[in-house]
N, C-alpha and C positions, 0 to 999 in steps of 0.2 A: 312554432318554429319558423314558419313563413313569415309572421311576423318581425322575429328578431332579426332574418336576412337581408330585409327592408330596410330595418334601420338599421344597420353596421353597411350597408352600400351607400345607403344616405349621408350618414356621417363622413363615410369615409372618403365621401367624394363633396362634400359644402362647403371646404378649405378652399376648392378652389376659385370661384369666382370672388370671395374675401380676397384673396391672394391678387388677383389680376386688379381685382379694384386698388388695391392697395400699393402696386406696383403703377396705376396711373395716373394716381393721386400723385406719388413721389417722381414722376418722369419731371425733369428738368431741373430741380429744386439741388443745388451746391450743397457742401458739406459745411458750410460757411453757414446754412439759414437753420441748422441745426444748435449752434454755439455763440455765443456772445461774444461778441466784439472789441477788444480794447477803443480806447480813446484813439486819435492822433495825434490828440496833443493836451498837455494839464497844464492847470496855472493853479497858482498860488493868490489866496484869497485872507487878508490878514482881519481876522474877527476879534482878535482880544490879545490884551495887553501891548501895545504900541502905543508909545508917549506915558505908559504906567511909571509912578514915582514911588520908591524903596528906599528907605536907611540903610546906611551900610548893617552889611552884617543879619541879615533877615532876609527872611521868606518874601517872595516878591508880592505884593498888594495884587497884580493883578496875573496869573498865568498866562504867558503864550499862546496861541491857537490859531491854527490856521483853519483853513476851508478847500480842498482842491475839487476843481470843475474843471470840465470839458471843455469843447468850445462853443455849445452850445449853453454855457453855465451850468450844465448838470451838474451835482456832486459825483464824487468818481471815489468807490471804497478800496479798500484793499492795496491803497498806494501809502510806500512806505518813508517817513518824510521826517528828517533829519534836524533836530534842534541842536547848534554846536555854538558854543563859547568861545571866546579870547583865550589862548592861554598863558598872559600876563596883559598886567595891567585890571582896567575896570570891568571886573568877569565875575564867577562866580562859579556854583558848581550844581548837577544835579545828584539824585541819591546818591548816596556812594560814594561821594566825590566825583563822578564821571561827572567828565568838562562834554558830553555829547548823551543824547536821546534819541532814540529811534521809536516814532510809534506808529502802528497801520491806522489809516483811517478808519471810520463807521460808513456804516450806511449814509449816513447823513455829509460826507468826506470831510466830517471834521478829526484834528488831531491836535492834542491841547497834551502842553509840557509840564505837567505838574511836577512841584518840587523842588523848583529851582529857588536858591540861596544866594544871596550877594556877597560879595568877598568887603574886605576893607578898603576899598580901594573906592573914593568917591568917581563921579560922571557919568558919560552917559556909556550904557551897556548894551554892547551891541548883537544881537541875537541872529546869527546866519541860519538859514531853513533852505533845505532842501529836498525835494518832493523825487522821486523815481517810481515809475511802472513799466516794467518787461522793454526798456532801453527808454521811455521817455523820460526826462527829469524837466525841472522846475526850481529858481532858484527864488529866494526873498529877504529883505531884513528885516529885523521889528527892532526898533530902540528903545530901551525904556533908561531915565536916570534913578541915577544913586545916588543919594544924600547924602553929604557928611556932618560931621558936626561944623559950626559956622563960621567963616574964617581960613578952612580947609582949600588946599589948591584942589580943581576938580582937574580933573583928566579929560582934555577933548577926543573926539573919535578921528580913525585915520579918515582923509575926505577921499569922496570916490566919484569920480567923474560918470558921467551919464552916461550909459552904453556899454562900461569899461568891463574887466573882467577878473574873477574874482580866482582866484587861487586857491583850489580848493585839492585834498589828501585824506581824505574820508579813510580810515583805514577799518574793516570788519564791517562795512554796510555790504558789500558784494552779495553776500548772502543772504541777507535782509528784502533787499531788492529782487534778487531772483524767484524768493519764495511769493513777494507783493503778487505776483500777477494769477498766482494759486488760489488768494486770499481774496482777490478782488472778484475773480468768481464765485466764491463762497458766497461772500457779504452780500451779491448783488442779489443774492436769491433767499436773502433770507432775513428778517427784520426785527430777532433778538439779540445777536451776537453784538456784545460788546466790544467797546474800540480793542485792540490786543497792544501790550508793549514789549518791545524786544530793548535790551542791554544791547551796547556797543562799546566798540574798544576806545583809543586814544583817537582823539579829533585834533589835526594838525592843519591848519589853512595860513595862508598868508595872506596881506595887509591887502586891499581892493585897489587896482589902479583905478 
């Protein structure tokens, strides 16, 4: 009996100096060095399909893909980054017919457009990207041409001045975006997850000054 009284005072008092340690360990340390960090700023990195050549009417030879980094070039996942078309002229379509793709990056922050179709419409086609995470964005273009059969007038691209800005009406990414910065936590802690794709609505931009 003396015994057992020994140790249930023991026990019931060896929390404490655990405790005190443990509370001096944590004296000064932010709620900040508990959580991972957003970027403060992403760019857009074009890995594939830029200057790729297509016949009208097919599957593009090369898909889309971008890369988003940091500013220290890290890859940056979970950012959710916007593949959008022409909607007349030398364009084309992904699944569905949807003239826009939304896909989250990987681990690795790549996000690659598979699917996309070229219309009838020879020249070159012009592929707008846009990148967002929890308010940052990132803009880019990838050109690839279209081939027609020979003799065909080709369609030049509107020209866009250096610096200029592009007119953009993204409609249904809002929420795309807002969830990215959920997913970017996820991803960065974890090294199976595959890239995710989200559907989006009607993609409406105007011509680039």
């Amino acid at each position: 009996m003396r015994l057992a009284r020994e140790m249930k005072h023991y026990l019931g008092n060896s929390w404490l100096p655990v405790a005190l340690c443990l509370l001096i360990s944590l004296d000064g340390m932010s709620p900040a060095a508990f959580a991972q960090t957003l970027p403060t700023r992403i760019n857009i990195v074009v890995v594939a399909g830029d200057g790729a050549t297509t016949p009208v009417r097919r599957r593009v030879t090369e898909d889309p893909a971008v890369r988003i980094e940091d500013d220290d070039q890290q890859p940056v996942a979970g950012v959710t980054v916007v593949f959008a078309l022409p909607v007349s002229g030398t364009s084309g379509e992904f699944v569905n017919g949807a003239k826009s793709l939304a896909v989250v990056t990987d681990k690795a922050g790549l996000a690659t457009a598979h699917g996309l179709k070229t219309n009838e419409i020879p020249g070159t086609l012009q592929i707008y990207v846009n990148a967002s995470l929890s308010g940052l964005r990132a803009r880019a273009l990838i050109n690839q041409t279209v081939e027609g059969v020979p003799g065909a007038p080709v369609q030049a691209p509107h020209s866009a001045k250096s610096g200029g800005t592009w007119k953009w009406v993204l409609l249904g990414i809002a929420a795309a975006g807002g969830a990215a910065a959920g997913i970017y936590f996820g991803t960065r802690s974890s090294s199976s997850n595959p890239p995710v794709t989200i559907g989006t609505g009607t993609v409406v931009f105007g011509s680039p000054q």
